[in-house]
C-alpha positions as CSV (number, residue, x, y, z in Angstrom):
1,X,-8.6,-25.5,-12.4
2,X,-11.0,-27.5,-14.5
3,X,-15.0,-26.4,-13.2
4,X,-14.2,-23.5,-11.1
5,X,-15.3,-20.2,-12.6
6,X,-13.4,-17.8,-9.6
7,X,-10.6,-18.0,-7.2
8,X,-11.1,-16.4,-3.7
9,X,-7.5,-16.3,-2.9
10,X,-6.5,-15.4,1.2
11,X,-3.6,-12.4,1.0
12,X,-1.7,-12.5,4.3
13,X,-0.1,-15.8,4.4
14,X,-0.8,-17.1,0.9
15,X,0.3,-14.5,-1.4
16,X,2.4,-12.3,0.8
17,X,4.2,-12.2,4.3
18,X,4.5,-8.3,4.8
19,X,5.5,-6.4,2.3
20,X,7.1,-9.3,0.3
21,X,5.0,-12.1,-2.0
22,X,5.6,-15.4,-1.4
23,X,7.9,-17.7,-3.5
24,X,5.9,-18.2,-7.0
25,X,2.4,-16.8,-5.6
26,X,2.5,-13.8,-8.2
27,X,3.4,-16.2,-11.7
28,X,0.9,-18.8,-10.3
29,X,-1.8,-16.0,-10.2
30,X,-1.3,-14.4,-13.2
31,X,-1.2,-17.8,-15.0
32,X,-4.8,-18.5,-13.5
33,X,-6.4,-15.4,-14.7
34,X,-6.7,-17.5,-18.2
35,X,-9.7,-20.0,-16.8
36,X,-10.8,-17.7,-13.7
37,X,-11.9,-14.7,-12.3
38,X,-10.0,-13.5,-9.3
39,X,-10.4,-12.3,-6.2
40,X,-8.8,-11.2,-3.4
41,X,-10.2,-11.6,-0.3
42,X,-8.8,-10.4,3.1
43,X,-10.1,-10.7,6.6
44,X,-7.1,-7.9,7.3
45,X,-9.4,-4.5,8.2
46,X,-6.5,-2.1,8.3
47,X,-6.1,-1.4,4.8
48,X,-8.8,0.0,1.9
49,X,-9.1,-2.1,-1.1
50,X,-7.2,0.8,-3.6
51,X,-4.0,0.6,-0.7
52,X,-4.5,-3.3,-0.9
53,X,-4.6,-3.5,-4.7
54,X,-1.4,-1.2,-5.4
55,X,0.4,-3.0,-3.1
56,X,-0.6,-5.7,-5.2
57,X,0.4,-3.9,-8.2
58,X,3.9,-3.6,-7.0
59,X,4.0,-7.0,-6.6
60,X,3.3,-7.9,-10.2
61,X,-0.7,-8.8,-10.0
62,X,-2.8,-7.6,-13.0
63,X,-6.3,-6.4,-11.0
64,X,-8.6,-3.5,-10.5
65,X,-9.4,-2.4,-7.3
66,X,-12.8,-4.0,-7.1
67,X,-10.9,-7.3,-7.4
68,X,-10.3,-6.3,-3.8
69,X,-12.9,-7.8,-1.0
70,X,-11.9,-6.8,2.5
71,X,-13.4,-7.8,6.1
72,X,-14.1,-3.8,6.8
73,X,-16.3,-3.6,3.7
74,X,-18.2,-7.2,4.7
75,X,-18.2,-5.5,8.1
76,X,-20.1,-2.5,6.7
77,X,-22.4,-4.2,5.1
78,X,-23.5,-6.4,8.0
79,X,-24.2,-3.0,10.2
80,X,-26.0,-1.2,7.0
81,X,-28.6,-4.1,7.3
82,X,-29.3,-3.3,10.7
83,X,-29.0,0.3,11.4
84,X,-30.7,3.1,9.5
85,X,-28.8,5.5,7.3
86,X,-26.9,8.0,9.1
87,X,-26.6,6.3,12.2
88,X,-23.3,6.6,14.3
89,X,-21.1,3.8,14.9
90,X,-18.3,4.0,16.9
91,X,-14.9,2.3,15.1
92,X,-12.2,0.5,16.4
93,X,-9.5,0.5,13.7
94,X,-7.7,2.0,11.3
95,X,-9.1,5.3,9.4
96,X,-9.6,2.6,6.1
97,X,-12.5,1.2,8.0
98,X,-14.0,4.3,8.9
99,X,-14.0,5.3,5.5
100,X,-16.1,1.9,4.8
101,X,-18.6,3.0,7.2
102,X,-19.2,6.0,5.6
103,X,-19.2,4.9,2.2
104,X,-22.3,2.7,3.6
105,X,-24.3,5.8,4.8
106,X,-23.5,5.7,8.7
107,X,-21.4,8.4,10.5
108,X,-18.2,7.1,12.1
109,X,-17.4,8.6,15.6
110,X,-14.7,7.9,18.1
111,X,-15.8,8.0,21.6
112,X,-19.0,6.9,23.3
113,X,-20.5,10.6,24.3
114,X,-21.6,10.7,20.8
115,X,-23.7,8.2,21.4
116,X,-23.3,5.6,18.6
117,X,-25.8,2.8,18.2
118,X,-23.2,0.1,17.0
119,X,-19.4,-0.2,16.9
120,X,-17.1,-1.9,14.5
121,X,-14.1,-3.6,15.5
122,X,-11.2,-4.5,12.6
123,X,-7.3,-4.8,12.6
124,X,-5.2,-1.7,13.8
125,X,-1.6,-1.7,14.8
126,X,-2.9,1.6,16.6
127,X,-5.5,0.2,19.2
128,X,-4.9,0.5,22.4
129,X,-6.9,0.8,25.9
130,X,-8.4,4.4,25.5
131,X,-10.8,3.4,21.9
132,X,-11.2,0.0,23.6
133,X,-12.5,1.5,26.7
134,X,-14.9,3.6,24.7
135,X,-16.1,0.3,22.6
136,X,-16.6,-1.1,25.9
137,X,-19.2,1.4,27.3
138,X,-21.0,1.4,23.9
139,X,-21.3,-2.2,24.0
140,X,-22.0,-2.6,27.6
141,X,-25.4,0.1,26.5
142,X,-26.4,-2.5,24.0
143,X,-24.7,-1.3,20.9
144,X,-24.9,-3.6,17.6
145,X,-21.2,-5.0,17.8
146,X,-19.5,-6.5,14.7
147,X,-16.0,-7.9,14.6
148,X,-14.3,-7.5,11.2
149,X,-12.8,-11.4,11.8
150,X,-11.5,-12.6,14.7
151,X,-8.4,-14.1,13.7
152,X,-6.1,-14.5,16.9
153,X,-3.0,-14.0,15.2
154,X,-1.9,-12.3,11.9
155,X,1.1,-13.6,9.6
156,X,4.5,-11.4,9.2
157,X,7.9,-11.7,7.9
158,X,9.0,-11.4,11.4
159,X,6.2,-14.0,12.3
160,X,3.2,-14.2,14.0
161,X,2.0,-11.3,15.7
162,X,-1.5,-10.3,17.5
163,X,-4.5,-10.4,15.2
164,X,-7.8,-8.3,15.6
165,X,-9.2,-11.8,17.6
166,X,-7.0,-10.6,20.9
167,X,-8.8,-7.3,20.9
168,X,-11.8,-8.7,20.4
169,X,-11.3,-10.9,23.3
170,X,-10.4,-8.0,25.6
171,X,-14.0,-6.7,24.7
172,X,-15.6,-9.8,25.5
173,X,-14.1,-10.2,29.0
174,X,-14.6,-6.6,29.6
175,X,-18.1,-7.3,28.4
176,X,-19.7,-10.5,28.5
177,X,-20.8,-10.1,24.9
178,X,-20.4,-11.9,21.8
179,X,-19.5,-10.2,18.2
180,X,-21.3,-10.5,15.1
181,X,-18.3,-11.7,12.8
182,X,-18.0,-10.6,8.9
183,X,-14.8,-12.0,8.2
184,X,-13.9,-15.6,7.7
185,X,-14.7,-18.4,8.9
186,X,-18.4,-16.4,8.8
187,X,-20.0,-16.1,5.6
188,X,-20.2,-12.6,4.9
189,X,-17.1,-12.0,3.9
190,X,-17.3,-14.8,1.0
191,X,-20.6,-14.4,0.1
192,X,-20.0,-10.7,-1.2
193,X,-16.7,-11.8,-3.1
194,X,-18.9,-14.5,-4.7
195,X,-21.6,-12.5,-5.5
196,X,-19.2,-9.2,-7.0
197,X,-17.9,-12.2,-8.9
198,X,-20.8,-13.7,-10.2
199,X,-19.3,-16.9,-9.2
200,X,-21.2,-20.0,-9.7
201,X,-18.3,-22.6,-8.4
202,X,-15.7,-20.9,-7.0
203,X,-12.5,-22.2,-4.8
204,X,-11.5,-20.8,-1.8
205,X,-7.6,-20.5,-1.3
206,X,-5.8,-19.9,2.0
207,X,-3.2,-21.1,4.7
208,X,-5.6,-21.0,7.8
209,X,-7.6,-24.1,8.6
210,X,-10.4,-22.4,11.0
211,X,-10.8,-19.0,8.8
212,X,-10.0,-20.0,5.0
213,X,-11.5,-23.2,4.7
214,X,-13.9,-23.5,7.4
215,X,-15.1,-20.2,5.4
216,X,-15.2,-22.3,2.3
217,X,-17.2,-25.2,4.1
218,X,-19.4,-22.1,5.3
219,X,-20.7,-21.6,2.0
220,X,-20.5,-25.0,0.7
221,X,-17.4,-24.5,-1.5
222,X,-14.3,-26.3,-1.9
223,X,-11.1,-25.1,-0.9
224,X,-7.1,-25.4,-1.6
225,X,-4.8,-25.3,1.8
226,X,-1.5,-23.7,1.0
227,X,1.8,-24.2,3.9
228,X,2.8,-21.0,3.7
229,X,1.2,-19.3,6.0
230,X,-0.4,-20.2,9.8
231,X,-1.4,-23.6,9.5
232,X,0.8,-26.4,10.2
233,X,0.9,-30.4,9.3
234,X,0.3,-30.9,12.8
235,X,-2.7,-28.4,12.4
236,X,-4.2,-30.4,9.6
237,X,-3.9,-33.5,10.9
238,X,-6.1,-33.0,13.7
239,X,-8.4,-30.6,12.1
240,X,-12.2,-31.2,12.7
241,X,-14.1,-32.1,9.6
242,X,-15.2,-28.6,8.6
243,X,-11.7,-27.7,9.1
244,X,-10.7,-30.2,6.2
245,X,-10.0,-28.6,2.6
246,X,-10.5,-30.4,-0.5
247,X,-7.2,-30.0,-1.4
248,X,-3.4,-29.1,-0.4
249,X,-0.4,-27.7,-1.4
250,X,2.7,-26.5,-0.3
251,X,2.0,-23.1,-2.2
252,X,0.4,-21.3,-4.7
253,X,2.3,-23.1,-7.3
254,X,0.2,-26.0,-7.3
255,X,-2.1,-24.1,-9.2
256,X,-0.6,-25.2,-12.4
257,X,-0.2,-28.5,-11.5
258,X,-2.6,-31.2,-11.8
259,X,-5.0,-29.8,-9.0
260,X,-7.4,-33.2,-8.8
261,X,-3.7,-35.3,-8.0
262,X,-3.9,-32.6,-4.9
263,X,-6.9,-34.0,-3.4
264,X,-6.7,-34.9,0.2
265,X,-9.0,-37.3,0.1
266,X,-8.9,-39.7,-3.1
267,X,-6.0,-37.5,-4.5
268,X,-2.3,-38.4,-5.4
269,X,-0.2,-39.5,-2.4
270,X,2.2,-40.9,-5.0
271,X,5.0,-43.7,-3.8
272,X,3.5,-42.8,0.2
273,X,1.5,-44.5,2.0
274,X,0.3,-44.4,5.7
275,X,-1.5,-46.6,7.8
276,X,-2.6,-46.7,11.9
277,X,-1.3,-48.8,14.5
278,X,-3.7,-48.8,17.5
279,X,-3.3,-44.5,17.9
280,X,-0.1,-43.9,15.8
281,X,0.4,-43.2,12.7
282,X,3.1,-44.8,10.2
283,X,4.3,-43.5,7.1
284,X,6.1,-45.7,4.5
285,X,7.1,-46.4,0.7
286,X,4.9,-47.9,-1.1
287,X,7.1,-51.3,-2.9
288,X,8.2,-50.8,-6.0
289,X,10.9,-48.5,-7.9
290,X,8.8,-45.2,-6.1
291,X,5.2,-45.1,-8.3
292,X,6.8,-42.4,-10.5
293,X,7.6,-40.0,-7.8
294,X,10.8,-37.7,-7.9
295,X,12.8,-38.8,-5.2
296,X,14.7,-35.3,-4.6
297,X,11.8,-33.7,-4.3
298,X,11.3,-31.2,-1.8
299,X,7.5,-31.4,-1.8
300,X,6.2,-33.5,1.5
301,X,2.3,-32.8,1.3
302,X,2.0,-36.0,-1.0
303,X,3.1,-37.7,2.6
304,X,1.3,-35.6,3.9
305,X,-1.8,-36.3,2.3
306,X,-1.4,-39.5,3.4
307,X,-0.9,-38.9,6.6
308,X,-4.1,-37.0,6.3
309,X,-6.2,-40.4,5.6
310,X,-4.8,-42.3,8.1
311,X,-5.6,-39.6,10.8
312,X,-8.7,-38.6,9.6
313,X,-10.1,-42.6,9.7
314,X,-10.0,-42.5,13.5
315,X,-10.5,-40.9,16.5
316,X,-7.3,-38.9,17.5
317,X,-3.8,-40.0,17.2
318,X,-0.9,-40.0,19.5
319,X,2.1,-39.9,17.5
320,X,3.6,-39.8,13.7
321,X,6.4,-42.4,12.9
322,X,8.1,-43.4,9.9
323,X,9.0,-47.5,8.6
324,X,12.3,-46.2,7.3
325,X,14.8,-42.9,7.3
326,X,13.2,-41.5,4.2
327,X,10.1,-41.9,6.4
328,X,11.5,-40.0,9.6
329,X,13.2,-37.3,6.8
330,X,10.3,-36.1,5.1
331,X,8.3,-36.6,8.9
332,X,10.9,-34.0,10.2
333,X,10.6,-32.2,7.4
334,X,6.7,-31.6,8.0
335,X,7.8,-30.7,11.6
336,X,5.8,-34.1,13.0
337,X,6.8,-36.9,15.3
338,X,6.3,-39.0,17.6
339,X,4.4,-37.6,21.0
């Protein structure tokens, strides 16, 4: 953790999955609050930050509730910029972000004939065609429209189930309009964490590829992938550049590991190594008696990593292989192969 001042850490997907926290995410926190600030940072709308930080609480984290950054405050702010105080603004989503609304000076409403001059669109498990057909005839007037994020999916214990970004897609057919967006990958979101944390170099922490770190790349900061969430190895291996974090893991535990080893680029691949032939992709062992890695290991991303290189250097790639069966294990194992 050397030269970063404040962790942005992700919540759905990277320290929880439902109600439950992910193996080791709470000791690896706690253990971090000795060189960092943290905060928690959540493109999930549905829930004030006081609900988010008990639950939080109950998990074991040591925070106070303005430790909590949520999309439905970033969303607020973005519409207090550009509406005068007062104003209505017509919400889609949970009671939690009409509370944010208010809290910003604007008048939350829920149907059209009260003629709001912007609506606000975050996570609810509760939306359904009748506040959506409302939004709709705001919008299609020329309200201001902000999405909270438009994440298509959002992590569960059960798995992945339909994110705020589906809804917002219903009002863009039904519209032919396009959102202002708060939440990551859009800056908002993690510039006010940054600022409430007076951070001068933080690192942005997260399992998705196009919100968590392309929000990092959005404000120029670096980032730590973590597997436990949405994104996949296949995922990563094709990501576009501003896709690409700066490091990876397979969870918050590599927090108190050496985090430079993690590197994807220039990091620690250990006894892996990878190489293209023509527009596949071959892992191998490197010779020797393993370069001092742990062969019982359950930890792929050092293969990974490498695999990263090799399919970054190039345009595209057709196909992962391995050189051996400890090759094809550990390929399986990060759910890659051939085709």
């Amino acid at each position: 953790m050397t030269g970063y001042d404040a962790l942005l850490v992700d919540l759905d997907g990277t320290v929880y999955q439902g109600p439950s926290a992910i193996d080791g995410a709470v000791e690896s926190l706690e253990a971090a609050r000795a060189t960092a600030t943290l905060s928690y940072v959540t493109n999930n709308a549905s829930r004030g930050p006081d609900e988010v930080a008990d639950h939080l609480r109950r998990l074991g984290l040591t925070l106070d509730t303005g430790d909590v950054v949520t999309s439905a405050q970033a969303g607020a702010a973005v519409l207090a910029e550009q509406c005068d105080p007062g104003d209505r603004v017509l919400v889609v989503g949970t009671e939690a972000l009409a509370e944010e609304i208010r809290l910003v000076g604007l008048d939350p409403v829920r149907a059209d004939e009260d003629g709001p001059v912007a609506v606000v669109q975050g996570h609810s498990p509760e939306t359904g065609w009748p506040i959506l057909a409302e939004a709709a005839l705001a919008l299609r007037r020329g309200a201001v429209w902000v999405a909270c994020n438009v994440d298509p999916t959002l992590p569960h214990e059960r798995g992945l189930l339909p994110g705020n970004g589906c809804f917002v897609a219903a009002l863009r057919m039904a519209t032919d309009r396009e959102p202002q967006v708060a939440g990551k990958p859009a800056a908002p979101l993690l510039q006010q964490a940054i600022r409430r944390a007076g951070a001068q170099r933080p690192l942005v922490v997260g399992d998705r590829l196009d919100t968590d770190i392309a929000g990092a790349h959005a404000v120029e900061a670096d980032s730590l992938l973590v597997l436990t969430g949405v994104s996949t190895a296949a995922d990563l291996l094709a990501a576009a550049p501003e896709h690409r974090p700066t490091y990876l893991g397979p969870d918050l535990r590599v927090l108190g590991d050496d985090l430079d080893a993690t590197r994807v680029v220039d990091g620690d691949t250990g006894a892996w190594r990878a190489r293209r032939e023509d527009r596949m992709l071959v892992l191998s062992r490197a010779d020797g008696d393993g370069d001092g890695v742990d062969d019982d290991t359950d930890d792929a991303t050092p293969a990974l990593r490498a695999l990263c290189r090799a399919a970054w250097d190039g345009d595209g790639y057709d196909g992962v292989r391995g050189e051996d069966d400890r090759a094809e294990k550990t390929i399986s194992t990060l759910g890659l192969g051939a085709g």
